[in-house]
N, C-alpha and C positions, 0 to 999 in steps of 0.2 A: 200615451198617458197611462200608466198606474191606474189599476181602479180597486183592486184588492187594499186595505190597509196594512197587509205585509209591502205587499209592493210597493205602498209610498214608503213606508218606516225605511224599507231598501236603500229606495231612492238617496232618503234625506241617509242615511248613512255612507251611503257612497259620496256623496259629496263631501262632507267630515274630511271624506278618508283622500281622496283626490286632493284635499285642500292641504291636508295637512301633509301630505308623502311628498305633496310639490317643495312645499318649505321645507322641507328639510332637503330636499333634494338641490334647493338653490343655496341654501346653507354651505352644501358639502363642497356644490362649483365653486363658491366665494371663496373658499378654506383653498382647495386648490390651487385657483387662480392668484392668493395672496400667497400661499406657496412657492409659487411659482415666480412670481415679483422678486420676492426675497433673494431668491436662487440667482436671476441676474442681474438683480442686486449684489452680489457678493455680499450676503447679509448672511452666510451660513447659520452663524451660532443662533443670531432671531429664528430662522427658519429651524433652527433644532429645537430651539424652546416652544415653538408652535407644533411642535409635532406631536406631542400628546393628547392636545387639544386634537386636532383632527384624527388622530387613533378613536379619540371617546365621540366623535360625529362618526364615525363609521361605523364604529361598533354598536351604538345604539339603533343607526338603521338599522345595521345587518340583524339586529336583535326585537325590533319593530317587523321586518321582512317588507319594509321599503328598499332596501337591495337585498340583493342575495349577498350569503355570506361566503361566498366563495368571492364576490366581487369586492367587498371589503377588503378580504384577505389579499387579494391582486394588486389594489391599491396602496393599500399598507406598505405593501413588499416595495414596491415601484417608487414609492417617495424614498423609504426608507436606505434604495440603493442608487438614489440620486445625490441624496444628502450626504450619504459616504463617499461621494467621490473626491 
């Protein structure tokens, strides 16, 4: 247990930030995994028109530093050369 009042203010920020990095981070699964529906779906063009939308979820983590920005840019790439096939 915290007994400093830095140490608690810590605390309660850390959870903020736990709470919040998860939601977006299940945000981003959701985005994928409808992605990915689409895909065998043969719904390309849907899945093209959702792709900007999950560009700007990634780039706001990557921009947040809820992922790294090298893993956004991994991601990016990986849909974006799925979706060109």
């Amino acid at each position: 247990m915290a007994h400093t009042h830095a140490a608690i203010k810590a605390q309660r920020q850390t959870k903020k930030r736990t709470a919040r990095n998860h939601q977006i981070k299940e945000r981003i699964k959701d985005a994928t995994k409808s992605l990915g529906k689409l895909l065998t779906a043969k719904k390309a063009d849907e899945a093209k028109a959702a792709l900007p939308a999950f560009y700007q979820l990634l780039d706001k983590a990557a921009k947040e530093r809820t992922i790294h920005t090298n893993k956004a840019a991994r991601l990016k790439s990986a849909w974006t050369k799925k979706l060109m096939r």
